[in-house]
C-alpha positions in Angstrom: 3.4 -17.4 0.1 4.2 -21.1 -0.8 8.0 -21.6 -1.8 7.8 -24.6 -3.9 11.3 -24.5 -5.2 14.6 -22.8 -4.0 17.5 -23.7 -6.4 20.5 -22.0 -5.1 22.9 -22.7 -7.6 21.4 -21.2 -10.1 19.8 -18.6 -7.6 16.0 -19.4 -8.9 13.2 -19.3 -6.3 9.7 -20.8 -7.5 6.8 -19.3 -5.5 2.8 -19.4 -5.8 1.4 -16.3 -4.4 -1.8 -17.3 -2.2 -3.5 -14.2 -1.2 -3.7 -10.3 -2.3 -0.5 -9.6 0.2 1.5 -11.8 -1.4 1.1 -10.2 -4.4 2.3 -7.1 -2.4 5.5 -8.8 -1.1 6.0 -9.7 -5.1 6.1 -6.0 -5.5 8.3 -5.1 -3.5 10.5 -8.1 -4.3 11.1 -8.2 -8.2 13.6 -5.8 -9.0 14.5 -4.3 -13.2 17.3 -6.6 -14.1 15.7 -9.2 -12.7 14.6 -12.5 -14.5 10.9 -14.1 -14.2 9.3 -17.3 -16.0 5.7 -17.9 -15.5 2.6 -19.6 -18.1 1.2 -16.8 -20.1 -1.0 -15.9 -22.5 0.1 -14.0 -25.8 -1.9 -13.1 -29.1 0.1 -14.8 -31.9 -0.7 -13.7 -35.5 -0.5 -17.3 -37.4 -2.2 -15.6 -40.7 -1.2 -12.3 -42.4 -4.3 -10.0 -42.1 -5.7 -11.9 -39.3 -6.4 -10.4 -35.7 -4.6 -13.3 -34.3 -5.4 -15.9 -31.7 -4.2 -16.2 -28.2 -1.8 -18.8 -27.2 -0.8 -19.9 -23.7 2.9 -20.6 -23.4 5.8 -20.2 -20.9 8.1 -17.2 -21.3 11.1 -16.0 -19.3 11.1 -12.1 -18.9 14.1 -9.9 -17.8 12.2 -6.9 -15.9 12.0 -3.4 -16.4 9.4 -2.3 -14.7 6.7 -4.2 -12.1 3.7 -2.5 -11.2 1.1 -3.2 -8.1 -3.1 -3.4 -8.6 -4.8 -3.9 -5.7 -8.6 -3.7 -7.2 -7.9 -6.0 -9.8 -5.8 -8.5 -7.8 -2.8 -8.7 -10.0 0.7 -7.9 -10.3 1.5 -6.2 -13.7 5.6 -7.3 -14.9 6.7 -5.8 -18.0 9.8 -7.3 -19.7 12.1 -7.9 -22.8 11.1 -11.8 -23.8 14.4 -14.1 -22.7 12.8 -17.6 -23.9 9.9 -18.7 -25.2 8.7 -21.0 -28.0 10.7 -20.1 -31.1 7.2 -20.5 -33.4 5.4 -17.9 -31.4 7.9 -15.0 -30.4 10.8 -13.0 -31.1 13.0 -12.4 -28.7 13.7 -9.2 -27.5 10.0 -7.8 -27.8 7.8 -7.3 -24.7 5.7 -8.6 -22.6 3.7 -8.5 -19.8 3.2 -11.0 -17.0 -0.5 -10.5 -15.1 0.2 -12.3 -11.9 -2.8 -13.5 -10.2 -3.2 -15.6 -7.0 -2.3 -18.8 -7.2 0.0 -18.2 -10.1 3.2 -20.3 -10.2 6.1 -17.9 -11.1 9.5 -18.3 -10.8 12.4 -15.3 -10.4 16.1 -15.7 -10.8 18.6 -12.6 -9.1 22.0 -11.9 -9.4 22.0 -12.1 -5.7 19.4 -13.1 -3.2 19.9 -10.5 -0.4 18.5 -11.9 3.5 16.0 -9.7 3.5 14.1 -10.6 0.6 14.3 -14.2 1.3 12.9 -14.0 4.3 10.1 -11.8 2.9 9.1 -14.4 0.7 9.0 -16.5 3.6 7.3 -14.4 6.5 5.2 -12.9 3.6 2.7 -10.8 6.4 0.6 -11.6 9.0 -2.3 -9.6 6.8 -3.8 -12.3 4.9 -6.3 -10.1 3.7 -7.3 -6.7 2.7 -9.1 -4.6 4.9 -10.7 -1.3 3.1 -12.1 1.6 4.9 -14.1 4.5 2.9 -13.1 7.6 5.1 -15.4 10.5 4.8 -14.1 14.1 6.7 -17.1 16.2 6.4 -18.1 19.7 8.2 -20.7 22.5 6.9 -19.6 23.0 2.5 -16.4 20.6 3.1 -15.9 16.6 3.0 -12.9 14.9 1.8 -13.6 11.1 1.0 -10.7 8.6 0.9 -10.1 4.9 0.4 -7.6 3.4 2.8 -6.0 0.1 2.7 -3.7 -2.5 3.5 -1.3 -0.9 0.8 -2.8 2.5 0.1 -4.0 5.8 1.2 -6.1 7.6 -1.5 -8.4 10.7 -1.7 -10.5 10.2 -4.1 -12.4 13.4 -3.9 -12.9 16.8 -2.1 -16.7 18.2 -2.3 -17.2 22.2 -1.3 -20.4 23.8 -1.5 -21.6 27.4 -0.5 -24.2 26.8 2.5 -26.3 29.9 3.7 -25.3 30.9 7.1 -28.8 30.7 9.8 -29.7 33.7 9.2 -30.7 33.1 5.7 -34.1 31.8 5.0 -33.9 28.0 6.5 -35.4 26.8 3.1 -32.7 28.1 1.5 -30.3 26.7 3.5 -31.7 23.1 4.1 -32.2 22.9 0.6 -28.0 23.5 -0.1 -27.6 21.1 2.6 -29.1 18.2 1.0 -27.6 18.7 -2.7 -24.4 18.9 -0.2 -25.5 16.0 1.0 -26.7 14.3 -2.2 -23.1 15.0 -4.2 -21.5 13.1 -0.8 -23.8 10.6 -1.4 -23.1 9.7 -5.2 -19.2 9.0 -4.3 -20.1 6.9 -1.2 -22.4 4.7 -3.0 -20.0 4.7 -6.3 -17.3 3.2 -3.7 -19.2 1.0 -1.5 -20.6 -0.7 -4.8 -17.3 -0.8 -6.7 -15.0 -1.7 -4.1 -15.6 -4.6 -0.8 -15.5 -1.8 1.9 -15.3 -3.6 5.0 -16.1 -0.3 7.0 -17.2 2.8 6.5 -16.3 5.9 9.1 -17.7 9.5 8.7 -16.0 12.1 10.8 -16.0 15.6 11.7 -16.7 19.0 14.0 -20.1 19.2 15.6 -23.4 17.7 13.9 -22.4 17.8 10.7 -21.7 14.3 10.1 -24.7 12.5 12.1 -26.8 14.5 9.9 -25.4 12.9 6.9 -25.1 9.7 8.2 -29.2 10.1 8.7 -29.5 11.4 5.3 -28.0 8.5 3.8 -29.5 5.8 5.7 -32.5 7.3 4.4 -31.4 7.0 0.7 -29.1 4.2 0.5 -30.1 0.6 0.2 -29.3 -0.3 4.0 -26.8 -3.2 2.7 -24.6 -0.3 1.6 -24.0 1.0 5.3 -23.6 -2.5 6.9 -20.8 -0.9 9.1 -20.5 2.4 9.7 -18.7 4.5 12.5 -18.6 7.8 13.4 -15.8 10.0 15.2 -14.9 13.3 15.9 -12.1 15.4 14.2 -11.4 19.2 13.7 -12.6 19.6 10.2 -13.7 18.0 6.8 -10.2 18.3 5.3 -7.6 15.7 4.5 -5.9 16.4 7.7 -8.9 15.6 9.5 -8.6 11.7 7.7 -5.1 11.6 9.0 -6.2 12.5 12.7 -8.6 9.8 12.4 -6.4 6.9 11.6 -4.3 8.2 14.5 -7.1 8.3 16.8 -7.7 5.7 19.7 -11.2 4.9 18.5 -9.3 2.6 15.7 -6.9 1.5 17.9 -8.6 -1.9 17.9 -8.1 -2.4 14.1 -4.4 -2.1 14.7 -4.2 -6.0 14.5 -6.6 -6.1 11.0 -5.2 -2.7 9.0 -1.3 -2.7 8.2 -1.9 1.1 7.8 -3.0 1.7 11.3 0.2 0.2 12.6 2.6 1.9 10.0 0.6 5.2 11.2 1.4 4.6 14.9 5.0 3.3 14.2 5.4 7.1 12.8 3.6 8.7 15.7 6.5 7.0 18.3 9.6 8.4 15.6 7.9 11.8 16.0 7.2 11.8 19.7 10.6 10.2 20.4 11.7 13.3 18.5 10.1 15.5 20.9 10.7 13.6 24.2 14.9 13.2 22.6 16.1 14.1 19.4 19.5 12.2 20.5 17.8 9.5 20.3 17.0 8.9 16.8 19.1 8.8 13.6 18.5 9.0 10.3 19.8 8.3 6.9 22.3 5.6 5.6 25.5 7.0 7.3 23.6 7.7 10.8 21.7 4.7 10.9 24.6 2.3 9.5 26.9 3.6 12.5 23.9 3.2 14.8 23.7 -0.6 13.9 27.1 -1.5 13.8 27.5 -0.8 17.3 23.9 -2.6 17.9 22.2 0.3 19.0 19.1 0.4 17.2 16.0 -0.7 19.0 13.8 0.2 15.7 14.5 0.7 12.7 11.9 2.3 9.5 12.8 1.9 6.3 10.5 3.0 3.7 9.7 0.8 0.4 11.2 3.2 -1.9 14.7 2.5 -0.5 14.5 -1.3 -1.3 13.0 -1.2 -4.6 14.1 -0.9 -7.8 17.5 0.4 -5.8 21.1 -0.2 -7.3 23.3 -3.3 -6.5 25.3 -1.4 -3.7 22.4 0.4 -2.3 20.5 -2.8 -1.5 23.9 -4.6 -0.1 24.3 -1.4 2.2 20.6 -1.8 2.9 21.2 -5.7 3.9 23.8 -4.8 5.7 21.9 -3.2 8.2 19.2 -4.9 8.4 21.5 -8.0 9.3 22.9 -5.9 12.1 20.0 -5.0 13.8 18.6 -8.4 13.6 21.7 -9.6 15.4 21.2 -7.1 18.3 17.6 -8.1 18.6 15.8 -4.7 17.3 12.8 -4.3 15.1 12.3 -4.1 11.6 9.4 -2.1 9.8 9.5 -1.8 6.1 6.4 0.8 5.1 5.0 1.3 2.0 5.0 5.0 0.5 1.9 4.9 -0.7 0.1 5.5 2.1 0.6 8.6 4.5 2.8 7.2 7.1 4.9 5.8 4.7 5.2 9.0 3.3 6.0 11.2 6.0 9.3 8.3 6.8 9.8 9.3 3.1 10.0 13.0 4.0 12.1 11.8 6.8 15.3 10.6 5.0 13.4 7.1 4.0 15.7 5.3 6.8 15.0 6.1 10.6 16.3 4.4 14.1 14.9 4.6 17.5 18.2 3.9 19.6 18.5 2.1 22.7 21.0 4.0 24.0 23.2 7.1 23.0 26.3 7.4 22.2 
């Protein structure tokens, strides 16, 4: 993220997003209430009866709602028009800011809270995304998901009826491959739509080599350029999830946010285990926790910063400012992935304590 202007007075911050996870720090920045002027384009009707032409202008935006799209690269702001050139628009109507990379944007808050500016900053270590098609697959079951930098998405679950061996084995190879074949269809409609940068089948027994085979077989090869295969106790969802957690991916940790956010909930639960005392959760538990710099690590998940009220994020700054002073970690995950979800299920706001007291 380059900051190319920081105007305190009037609490303005000009920044030109660089990759697709600055973008993501955007989104998790802007706020409703909060004002944004960028260059935009906006159909202007100079002729009654005609469709109109589009017009590139600057506009200032006061934000209602700010929505993230990884696929198409873009941050989508929707607002009530603040300022603009008098001959093209009225004010009070909406619009919608399609921020791209490289995309010179500036946003004025009420207040900047600490945390934010040093979002925009830090932005993330990820300069890129780093997709994995995840396919879970045993004998009539496979879940498929996409999983991201910012995302964790099943995109389908494929069940068919497979004679048992006793059966006639033409019957049953012949299930197989349309098994096979309906697997094959959504692999090869993700790996062409979307830059997978790896490709990992898992599952009990055979079951998965023999698919892997199949689709060498009848995919172009440049489709499977990386593939991986794993075991895991079934071809459900759950299956996915014991993937990601397993230490075959362990060395991805330092490419996919996911597999760290993943791992980051795997301590919380084990600590949990090993000693309950020594976690806390929720604002009250965790805010007593930090004043008395105790927290070692603290989660908090996106949904708790964004979008929240005035007081809510102050509380939230709070701390966060204390447990930077006392030298523990901070780990904001996103929701829509699983981890992020489970923190969610959690109270949203966890600490690992150093001590107890």
């Amino acid at each position: 993220m380059k900051i190319i202007e920081f105007d305190q007075k009037n609490k303005e911050i000009t920044v030109k997003p660089e990759n697709l996870n600055d973008l993501w720090t955007l989104y998790n920045v802007i706020s409703k209430g909060d004002e944004i002027s960028a260059r935009t384009q906006r159909r202007v009707v100079l002729k009654e009866g005609s469709k109109g032409e589009r017009k590139t202008m600057r506009l200032k935006l006061k934000v209602e709602t700010v929505a993230f799209h990884e696929f198409s690269n873009r941050l989508r702001v929707k607002g009530k028009i603040l300022e603009g050139p008098d001959d093209y628009v009225s004010y009070g109507s909406y619009h919608t800011f399609n921020i791209e990379k490289l995309q010179k944007i500036t946003i004025t808050k009420e207040n900047w809270a600490k945390y934010e500016l040093r979002r925009l900053k830090e932005s993330s270590k990820f300069e890129n995304n780093f997709i994995i098609l995840l396919i879970a697959v045993e004998t009539g079951l496979a879940t498929i998901a996409l999983i991201t930098n910012f995302s964790h998405k099943r995109i389908a679950t494929i069940k068919s009826h497979i004679p048992g061996k006793r059966y006639q084995q033409t019957y049953r190879n012949k299930a197989l491959i349309e098994f096979y074949e309906s697997i094959g269809k959504v692999v090869k409609e993700n790996l062409t739509s979307h830059n997978v940068n790896l490709t990992i089948f898992c599952g009990p027994g055979n079951t998965k080599d023999y698919l892997v085979e199949y689709l060498r077989k009848k995919l172009n090869s440049s489709y499977l350029k990386r593939i991986e295969t794993c075991h895991a106790s079934s071809g459900t969802e759950s299956a996915i999830i014991e993937t990601l957690k397993s230490k075959q991916l362990a060395r991805l940790k330092k490419e996919v946010k996911i597999l760290q956010e993943t791992e980051l909930i795997e301590n919380v639960l084990s600590q949990f285990a090993l000693d309950a005392d020594l976690i806390v959760i929720g604002v009250d538990e965790v805010s007593n926790a930090s004043e008395k710099g105790a927290i070692k690590q603290l989660l908090i998940a996106d949904v708790m910063i964004r979008g929240a009220s005035k007081d809510h994020k102050l509380k939230i700054e709070e701390i966060i400012t204390n447990v930077e002073k006392s030298g523990g970690e901070i780990n904001i995950l996103s929701t829509e992935n699983v981890a992020g979800e489970q923190l969610e299920n959690l109270g949203s706001l966890v600490g690992i304590l150093r001590y107890k007291f």
